[in-house]
C-alpha positions as CSV (number, residue, x, y, z in Angstrom):
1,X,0.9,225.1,28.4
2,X,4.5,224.4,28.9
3,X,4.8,227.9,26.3
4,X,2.7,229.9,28.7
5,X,5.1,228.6,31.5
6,X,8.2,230.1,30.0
7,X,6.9,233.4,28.8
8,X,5.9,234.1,32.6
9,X,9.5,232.6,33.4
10,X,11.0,235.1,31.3
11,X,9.3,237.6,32.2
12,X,9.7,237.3,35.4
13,X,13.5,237.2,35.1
14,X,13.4,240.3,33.2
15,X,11.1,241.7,35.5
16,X,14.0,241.1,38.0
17,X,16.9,242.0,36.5
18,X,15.6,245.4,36.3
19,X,14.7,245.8,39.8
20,X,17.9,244.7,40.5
21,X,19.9,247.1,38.5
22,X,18.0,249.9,39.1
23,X,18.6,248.9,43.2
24,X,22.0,248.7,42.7
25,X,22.5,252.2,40.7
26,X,20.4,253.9,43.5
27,X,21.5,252.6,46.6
28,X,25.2,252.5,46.6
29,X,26.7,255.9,48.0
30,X,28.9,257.9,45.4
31,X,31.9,259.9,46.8
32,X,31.7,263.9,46.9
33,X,28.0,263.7,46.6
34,X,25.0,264.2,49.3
35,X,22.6,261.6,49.4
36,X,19.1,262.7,50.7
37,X,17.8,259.3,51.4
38,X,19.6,256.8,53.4
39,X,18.9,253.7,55.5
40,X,19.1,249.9,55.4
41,X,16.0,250.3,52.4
42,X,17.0,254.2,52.0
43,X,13.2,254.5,53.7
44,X,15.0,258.1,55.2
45,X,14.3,261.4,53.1
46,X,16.9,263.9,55.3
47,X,17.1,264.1,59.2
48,X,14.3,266.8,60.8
49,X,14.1,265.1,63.7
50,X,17.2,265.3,66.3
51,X,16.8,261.4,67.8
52,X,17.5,260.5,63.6
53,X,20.5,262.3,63.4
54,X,22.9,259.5,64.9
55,X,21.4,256.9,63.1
56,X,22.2,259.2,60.1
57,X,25.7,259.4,61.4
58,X,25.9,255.7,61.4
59,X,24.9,254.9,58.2
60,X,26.8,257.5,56.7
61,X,29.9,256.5,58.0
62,X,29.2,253.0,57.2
63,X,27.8,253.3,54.0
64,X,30.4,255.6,52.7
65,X,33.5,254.4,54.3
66,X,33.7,257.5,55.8
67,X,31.7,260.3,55.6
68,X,29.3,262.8,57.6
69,X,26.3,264.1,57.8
70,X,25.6,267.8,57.5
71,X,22.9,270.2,57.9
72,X,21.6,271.8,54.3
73,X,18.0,273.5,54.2
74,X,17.2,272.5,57.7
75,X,17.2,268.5,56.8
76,X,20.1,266.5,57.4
77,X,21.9,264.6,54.8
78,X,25.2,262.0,54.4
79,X,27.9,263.5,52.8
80,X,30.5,260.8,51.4
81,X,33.9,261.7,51.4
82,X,36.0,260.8,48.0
C-alpha cells in the first residue's frame, strides 16, 4: 500500500513539474517578438474586436515592460519592445 502511495506521489510531482515548466516557457513575453495570445491565462488569440483592444494595450505594456500592440492580418497582437 504505502508503495502504491509513493508512485502516485511521484507521479504527481512529475506530472507537475512539467506543467510548470512548460507554463513558464510559454507565458513569459520575449522582447522583439509578437505574442498572439495574451491575458492573465493567455485565454486571448489576437484582438478582432475594438472593446479588446485596450485591454490588449494593458497587458501588453504590463507584461512586457513596455510594449504595444499593433495591427497584423486584421488581429491585434502585443509587440514587446527589447
Amino acid at each position: 500500500m504505502a508503495r502504491i502511495a509513493a508512485r502516485w506521489v511521484a507521479l504527481l510531482l512529475l506530472v507537475s513539474l512539467v506543467a510548470s515548466s512548460s507554463a513558464t516557457s510559454s507565458g513569459e513575453p520575449h522582447c522583439c517578438v509578437d505574442h498572439h495570445v495574451w491575458g492573465k491565462a493567455l485565454e486571448n488569440k489576437g484582438c478582432k474586436r475594438e472593446e479588446k483592444e485596450d485591454e490588449c494595450d494593458a497587458w501588453c505594456q504590463s507584461a512586457c515592460r513596455g510594449g504595444e500592440c499593433k495591427r497584423r492580418d486584421k488581429l491585434h497582437y502585443c509587440h514587446c519592445y527589447c
